[in-house]
C-alpha positions as CSV (number, residue, x, y, z in Angstrom):
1,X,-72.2,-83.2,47.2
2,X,-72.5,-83.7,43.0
3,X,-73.8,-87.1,42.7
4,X,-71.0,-89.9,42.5
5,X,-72.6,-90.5,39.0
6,X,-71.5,-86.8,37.9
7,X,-68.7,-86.7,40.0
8,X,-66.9,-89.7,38.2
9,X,-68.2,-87.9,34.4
10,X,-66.3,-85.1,35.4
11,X,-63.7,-86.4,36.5
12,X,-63.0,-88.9,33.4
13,X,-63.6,-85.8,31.2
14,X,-61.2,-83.4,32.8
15,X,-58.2,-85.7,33.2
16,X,-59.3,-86.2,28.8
17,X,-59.2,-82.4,28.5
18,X,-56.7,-81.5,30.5
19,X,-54.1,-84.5,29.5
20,X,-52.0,-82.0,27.5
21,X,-53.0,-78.2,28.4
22,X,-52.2,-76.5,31.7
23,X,-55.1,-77.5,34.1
24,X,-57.4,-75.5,35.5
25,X,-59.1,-76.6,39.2
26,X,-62.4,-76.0,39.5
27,X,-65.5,-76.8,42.1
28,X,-68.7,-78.5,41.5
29,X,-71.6,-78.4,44.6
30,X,-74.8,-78.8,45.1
31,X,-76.8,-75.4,46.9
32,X,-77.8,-77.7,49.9
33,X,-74.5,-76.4,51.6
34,X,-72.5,-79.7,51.3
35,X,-68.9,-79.4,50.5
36,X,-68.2,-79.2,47.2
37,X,-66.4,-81.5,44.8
38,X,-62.6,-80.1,43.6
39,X,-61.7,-81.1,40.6
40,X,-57.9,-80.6,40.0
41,X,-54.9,-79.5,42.3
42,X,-54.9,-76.0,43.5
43,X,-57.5,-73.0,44.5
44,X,-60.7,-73.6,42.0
45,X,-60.3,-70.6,39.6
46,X,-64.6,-71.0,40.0
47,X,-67.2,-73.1,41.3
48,X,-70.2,-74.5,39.2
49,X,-73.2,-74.4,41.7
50,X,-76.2,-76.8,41.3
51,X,-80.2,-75.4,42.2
52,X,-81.4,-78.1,40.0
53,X,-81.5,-81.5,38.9
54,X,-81.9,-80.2,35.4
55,X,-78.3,-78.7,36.2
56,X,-77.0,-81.1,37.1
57,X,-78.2,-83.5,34.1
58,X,-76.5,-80.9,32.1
59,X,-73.4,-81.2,33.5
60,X,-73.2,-84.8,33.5
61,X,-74.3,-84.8,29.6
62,X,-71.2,-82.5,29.0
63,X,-73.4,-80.7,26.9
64,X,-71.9,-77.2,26.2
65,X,-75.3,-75.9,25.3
66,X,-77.2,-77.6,27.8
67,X,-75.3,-76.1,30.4
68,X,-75.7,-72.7,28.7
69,X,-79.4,-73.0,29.1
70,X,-79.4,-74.2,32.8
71,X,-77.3,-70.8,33.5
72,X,-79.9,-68.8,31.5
73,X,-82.8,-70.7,33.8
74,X,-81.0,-70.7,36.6
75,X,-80.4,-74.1,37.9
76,X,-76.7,-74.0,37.4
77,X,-74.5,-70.8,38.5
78,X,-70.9,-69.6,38.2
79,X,-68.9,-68.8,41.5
80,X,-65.7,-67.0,41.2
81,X,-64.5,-65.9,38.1
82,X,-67.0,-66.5,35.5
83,X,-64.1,-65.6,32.6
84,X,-62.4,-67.6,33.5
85,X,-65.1,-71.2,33.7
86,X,-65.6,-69.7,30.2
87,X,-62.2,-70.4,28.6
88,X,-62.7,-73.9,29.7
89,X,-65.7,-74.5,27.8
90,X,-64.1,-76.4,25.0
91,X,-64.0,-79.3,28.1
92,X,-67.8,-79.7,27.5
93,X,-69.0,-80.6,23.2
94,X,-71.2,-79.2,21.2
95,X,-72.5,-81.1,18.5
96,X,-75.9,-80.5,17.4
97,X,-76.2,-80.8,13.4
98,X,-79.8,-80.2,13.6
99,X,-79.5,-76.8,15.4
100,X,-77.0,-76.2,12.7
101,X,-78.8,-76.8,9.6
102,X,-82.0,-74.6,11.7
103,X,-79.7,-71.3,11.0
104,X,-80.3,-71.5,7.7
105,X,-83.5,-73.0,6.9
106,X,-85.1,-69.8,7.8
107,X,-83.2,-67.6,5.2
108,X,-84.0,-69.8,2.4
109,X,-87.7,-69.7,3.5
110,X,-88.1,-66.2,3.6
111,X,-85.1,-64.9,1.8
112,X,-81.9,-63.3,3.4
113,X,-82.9,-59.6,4.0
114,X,-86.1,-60.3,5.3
115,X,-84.3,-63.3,7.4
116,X,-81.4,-60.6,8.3
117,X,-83.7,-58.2,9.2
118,X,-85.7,-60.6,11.8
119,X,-82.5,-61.9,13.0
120,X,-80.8,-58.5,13.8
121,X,-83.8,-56.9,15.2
122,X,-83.9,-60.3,17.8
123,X,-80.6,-58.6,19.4
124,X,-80.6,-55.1,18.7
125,X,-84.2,-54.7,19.4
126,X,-83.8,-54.7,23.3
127,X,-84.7,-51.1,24.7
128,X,-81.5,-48.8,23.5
129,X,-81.4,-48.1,27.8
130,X,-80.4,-51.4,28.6
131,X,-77.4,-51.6,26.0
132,X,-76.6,-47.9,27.7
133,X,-76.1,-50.1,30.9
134,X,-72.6,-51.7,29.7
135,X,-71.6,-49.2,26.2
136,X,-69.3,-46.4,27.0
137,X,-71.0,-43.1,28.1
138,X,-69.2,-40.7,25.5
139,X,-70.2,-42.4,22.4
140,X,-72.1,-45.5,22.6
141,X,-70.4,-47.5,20.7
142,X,-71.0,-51.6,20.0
143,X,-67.3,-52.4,18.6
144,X,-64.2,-52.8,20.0
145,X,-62.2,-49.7,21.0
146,X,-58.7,-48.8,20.4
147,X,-56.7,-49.0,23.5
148,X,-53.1,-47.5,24.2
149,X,-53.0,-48.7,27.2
150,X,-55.0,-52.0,28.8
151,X,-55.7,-49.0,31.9
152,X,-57.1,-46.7,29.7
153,X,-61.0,-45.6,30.1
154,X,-62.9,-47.1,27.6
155,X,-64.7,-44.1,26.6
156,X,-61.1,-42.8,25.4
157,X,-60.5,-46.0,23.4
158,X,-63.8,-45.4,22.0
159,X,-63.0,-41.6,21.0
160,X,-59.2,-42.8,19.2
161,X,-62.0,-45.4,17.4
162,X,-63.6,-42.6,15.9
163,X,-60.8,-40.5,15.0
164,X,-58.5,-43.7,13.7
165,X,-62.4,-44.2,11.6
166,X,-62.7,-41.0,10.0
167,X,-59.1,-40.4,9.4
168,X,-59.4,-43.3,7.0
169,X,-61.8,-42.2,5.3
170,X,-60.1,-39.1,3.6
171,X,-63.1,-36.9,4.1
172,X,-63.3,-33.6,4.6
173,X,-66.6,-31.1,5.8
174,X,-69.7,-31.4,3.4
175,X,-68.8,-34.6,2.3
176,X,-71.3,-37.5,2.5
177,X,-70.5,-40.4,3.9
178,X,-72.9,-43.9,3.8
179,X,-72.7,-45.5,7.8
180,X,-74.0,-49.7,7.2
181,X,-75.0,-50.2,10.6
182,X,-76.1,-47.3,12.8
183,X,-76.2,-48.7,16.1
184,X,-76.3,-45.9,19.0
185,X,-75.3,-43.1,16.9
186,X,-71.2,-43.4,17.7
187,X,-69.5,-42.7,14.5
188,X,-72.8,-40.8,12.9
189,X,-73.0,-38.2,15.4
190,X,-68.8,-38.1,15.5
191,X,-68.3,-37.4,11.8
192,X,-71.5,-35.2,11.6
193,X,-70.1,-32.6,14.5
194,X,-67.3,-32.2,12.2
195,X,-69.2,-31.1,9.5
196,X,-69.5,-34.5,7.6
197,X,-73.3,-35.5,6.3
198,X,-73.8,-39.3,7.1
199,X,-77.0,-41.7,6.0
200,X,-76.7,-44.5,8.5
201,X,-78.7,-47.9,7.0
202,X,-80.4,-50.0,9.9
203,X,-82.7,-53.2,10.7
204,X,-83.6,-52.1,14.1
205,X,-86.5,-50.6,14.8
206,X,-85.3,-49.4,17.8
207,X,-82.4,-48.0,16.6
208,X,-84.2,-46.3,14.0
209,X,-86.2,-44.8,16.6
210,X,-83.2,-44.1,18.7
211,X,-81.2,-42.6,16.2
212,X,-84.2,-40.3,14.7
213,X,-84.3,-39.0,17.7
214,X,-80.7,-38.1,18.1
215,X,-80.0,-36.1,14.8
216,X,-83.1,-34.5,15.4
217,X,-82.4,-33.3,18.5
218,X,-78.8,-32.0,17.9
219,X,-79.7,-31.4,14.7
220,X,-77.0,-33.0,13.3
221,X,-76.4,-33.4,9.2
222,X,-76.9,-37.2,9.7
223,X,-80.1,-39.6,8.4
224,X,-81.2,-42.6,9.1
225,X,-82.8,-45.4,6.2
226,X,-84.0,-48.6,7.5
227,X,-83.0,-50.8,4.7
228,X,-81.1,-53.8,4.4
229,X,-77.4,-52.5,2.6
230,X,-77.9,-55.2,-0.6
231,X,-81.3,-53.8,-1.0
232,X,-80.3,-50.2,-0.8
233,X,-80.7,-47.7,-3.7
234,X,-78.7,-44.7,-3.4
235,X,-79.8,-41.6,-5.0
236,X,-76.2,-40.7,-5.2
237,X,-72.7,-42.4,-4.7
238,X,-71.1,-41.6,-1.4
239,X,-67.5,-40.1,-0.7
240,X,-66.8,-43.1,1.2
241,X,-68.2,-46.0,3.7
242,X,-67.6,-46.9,7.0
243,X,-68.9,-50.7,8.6
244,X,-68.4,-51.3,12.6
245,X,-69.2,-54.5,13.2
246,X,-71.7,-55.0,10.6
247,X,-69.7,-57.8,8.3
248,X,-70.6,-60.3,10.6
249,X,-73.9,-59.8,9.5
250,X,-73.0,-59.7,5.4
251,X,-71.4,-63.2,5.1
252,X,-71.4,-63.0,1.0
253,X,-68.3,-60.7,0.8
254,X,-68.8,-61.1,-2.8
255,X,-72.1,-59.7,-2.8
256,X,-71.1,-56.6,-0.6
257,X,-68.1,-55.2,-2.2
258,X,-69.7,-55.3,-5.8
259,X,-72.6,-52.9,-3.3
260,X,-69.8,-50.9,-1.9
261,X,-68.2,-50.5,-5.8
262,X,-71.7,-49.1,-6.8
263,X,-72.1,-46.9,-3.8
264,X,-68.8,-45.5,-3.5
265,X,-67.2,-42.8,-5.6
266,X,-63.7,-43.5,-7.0
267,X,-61.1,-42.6,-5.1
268,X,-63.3,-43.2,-2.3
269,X,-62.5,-45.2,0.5
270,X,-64.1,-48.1,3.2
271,X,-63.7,-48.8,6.4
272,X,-64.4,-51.8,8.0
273,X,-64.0,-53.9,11.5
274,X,-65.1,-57.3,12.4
275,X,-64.7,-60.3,15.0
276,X,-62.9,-63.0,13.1
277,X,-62.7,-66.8,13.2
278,X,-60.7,-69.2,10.8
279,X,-63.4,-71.2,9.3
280,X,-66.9,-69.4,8.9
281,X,-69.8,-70.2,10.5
282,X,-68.4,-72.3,13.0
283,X,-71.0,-70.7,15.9
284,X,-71.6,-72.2,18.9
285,X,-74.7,-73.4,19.6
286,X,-75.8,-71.0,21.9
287,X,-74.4,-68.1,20.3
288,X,-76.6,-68.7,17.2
289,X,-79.8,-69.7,19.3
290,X,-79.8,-67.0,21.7
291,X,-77.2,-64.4,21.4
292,X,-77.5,-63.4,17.0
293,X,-79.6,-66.1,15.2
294,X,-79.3,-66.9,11.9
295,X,-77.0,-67.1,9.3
296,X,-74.2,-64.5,10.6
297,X,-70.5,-65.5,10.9
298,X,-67.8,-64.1,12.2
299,X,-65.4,-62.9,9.2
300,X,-63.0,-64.9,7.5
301,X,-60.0,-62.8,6.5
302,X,-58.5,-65.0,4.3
303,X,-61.8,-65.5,2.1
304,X,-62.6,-61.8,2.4
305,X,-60.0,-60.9,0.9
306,X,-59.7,-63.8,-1.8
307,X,-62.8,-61.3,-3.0
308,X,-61.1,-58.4,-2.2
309,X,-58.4,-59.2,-5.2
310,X,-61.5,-60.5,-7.2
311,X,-63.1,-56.7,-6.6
312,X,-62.1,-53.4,-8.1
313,X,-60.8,-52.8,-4.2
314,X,-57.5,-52.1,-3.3
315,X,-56.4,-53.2,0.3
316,X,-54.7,-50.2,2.0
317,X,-54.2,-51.4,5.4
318,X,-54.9,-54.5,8.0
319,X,-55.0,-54.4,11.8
320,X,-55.3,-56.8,14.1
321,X,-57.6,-55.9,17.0
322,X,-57.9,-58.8,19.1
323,X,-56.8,-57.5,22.4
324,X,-58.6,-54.5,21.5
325,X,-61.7,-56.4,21.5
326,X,-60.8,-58.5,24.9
327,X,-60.4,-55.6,26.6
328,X,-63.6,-53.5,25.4
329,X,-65.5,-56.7,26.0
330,X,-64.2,-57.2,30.0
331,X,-65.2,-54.0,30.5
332,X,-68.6,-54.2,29.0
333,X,-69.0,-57.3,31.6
334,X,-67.7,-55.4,34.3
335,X,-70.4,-52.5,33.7
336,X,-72.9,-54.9,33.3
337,X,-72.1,-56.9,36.5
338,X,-72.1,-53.5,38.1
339,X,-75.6,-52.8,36.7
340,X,-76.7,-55.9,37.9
341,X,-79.5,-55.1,40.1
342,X,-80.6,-52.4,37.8
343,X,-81.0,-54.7,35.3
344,X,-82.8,-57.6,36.9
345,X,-85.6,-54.9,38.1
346,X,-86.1,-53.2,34.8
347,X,-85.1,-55.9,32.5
348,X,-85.3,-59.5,34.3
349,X,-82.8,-62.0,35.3
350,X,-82.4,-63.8,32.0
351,X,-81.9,-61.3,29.9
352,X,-79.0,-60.1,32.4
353,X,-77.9,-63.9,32.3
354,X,-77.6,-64.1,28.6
355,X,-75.3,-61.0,28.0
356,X,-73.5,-61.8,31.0
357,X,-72.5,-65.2,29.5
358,X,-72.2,-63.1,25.8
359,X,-69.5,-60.5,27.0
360,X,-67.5,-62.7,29.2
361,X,-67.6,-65.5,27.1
362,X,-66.8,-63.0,23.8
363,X,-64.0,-61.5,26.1
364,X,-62.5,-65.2,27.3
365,X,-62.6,-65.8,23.4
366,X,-60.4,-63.2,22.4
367,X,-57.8,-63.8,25.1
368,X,-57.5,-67.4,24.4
369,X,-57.2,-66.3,20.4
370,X,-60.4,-68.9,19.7
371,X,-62.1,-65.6,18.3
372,X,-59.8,-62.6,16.2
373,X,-60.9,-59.3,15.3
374,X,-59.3,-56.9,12.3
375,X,-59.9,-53.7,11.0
376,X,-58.9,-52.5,7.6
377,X,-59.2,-50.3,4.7
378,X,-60.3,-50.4,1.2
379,X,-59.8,-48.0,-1.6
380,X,-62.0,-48.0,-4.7
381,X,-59.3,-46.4,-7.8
């Protein structure tokens, strides 16, 4: 049994949360085998198990990232549906001004590409196999999909991605498009088998890697630079730009669309998609410490496209792609849980831990609305 201590925390903090919001029972228990504590009426949705006092000191600090950290370590684990103990985080703070102002010190230190370029490569610098673990199989992709059905196999969301991609873009074969963010190779290797030439920009060393070796070995009309986009010089402007998931990562929209202006020809068009929030930079703790440090930020719409109007860009559609992004996330969870042992042998326990917590906790965002996603278009005239 939780210690009476705890117990009565938790308690007095989930009759607070759950005053005015439908309640949610849950289970707290210690891994001695004693019968666990309910907290609520009904069937716990979960059950937070206890393997160390340092969990359970955690827990009684209502410490949001705390309790991330015991997870990650292991003296705390989720029972049940994880997704669902994850859209009743807000229950738990996390206020920690210090870790905040720590984002940022490092980019004025060292400047912002060099301090993009360390803070990207901290994610996507993983072996490209163990993100091949949870990505779809047809095109490896790291954004959202485009569903038409919640049912439908990712890999097909993926491939109506693409097409939905390139169709904006108003290119035709032997046209040259410029890719800000490579990734796996999704949209690069998509648009080059259709007779399209694409130079993909990276910060990755891994992806680099990865990526070189793809268009050589297909021999695709596709290149790879590794080169932060606000430090690029093209030796040409481009018949248009596509960015998947990459604003997050370029938080001065000001700064980028004047790069996009000199990149792209007129007439030439952008495409763009992005997780959302309402106010920018409002991270959680453990987000920016483990999962991308630094100074990214989920986009802002609103202030995007206060620069949009500001820039020689016309706005030529909006989409929201919230649900789109729930449901590519759940099923990168799933994949992942289902590579679980896999994983753990190749790769270790906590780095299974912290993307297990990243995808269902990015999917229980989206369904709950905390996090939005868009993708739209931009014409230069």
């Amino acid at each position: 049994m939780a210690s009476v201590d705890l117990a009565r925390t938790l308690d007095r903090r989930y009759q607070t949360y759950f005053a005015q919001r439908a309640a949610v029972p849950f289970a707290v228990r210690n891994g001695d085998g004693a019968p666990p504590r309910v907290l609520g009426v009904g069937d716990p949705a979960f059950t937070i198990v206890i393997s160390d006092p340092r969990g359970a000191k955690a827990l009684a600090g209502l410490d949001q990232f705390q309790i991330g950290v015991s997870y990650l370590r292991g003296w705390l684990d989720i029972e049940g549906d994880l997704m669902a103990a994850l859209k009743v985080r807000g229950m738990f703070h996390d206020r920690h001004p210090i870790a905040w102002l720590a984002r940022f010190a490092p980019a004025l230190r060292m400047g912002g590409a060099e301090h993009d370029r360390r803070a990207i490569s901290s994610h996507y610098d993983n072996e490209s196999e163990f993100f091949l673990t949870f990505m779809d199989s047809r095109h490896r992709c790291y954004t959202q999909g485009v569903f038409a059905r919640d049912d439908e196999p990712l890999e097909d969301a993926m491939t109506r991605k693409m097409e939905l991609a390139l169709d904006a873009l108003k290119v035709s074969p032997g046209d040259h498009i410029l890719e800000v963010g490579g990734g796996w190779g999704a949209f690069a290797e998509f648009a080059a088998r259709r007779g399209v030439h694409v130079t993909t920009l990276t910060l990755a060393e891994e992806s680099e890697r990865y990526l070189s070796d793809l268009f050589a070995r297909e021999q695709l009309p596709a290149t790879v630079v590794r080169r932060h986009l606000l430090r690029y010089e093209a030796p040409r402007r481009y018949d248009a730009i596509v960015n998947m998931g990459v604003t997050e990562h370029l938080p001065n929209y000001a700064a980028t669309l004047r790069k996009y202006a000199e990149l792209v020809k007129p007439g030439g068009h952008v495409y763009l998609d992005a997780l959302a929030m309402r106010a920018k930079h409002r991270v959680s703790t453990f987000m920016s410490r483990y999962i991308y440090p630094g100074k990214s930020s989920p986009l802002v719409l609103h202030a995007y496209l206060r620069q949009v109007a500001r820039s020689p860009f016309e706005l030529i559609s909006v989409d929201d792609d919230r649900h789109n992004y729930h449901l590519t996330c759940a099923e990168w969870a799933r994949r992942l849980d289902a590579a679980r042992e896999d994983v753990v042998r190749r790769w270790g326990d906590p780095l299974y831990r912290r993307f297990r917590l990243f995808l269902w906790g990015s999917a229980a965002s989206f369904d709950t609305g905390l996090v939005q996603a868009y993708r739209w278009v931009l014409r230069r005239p």
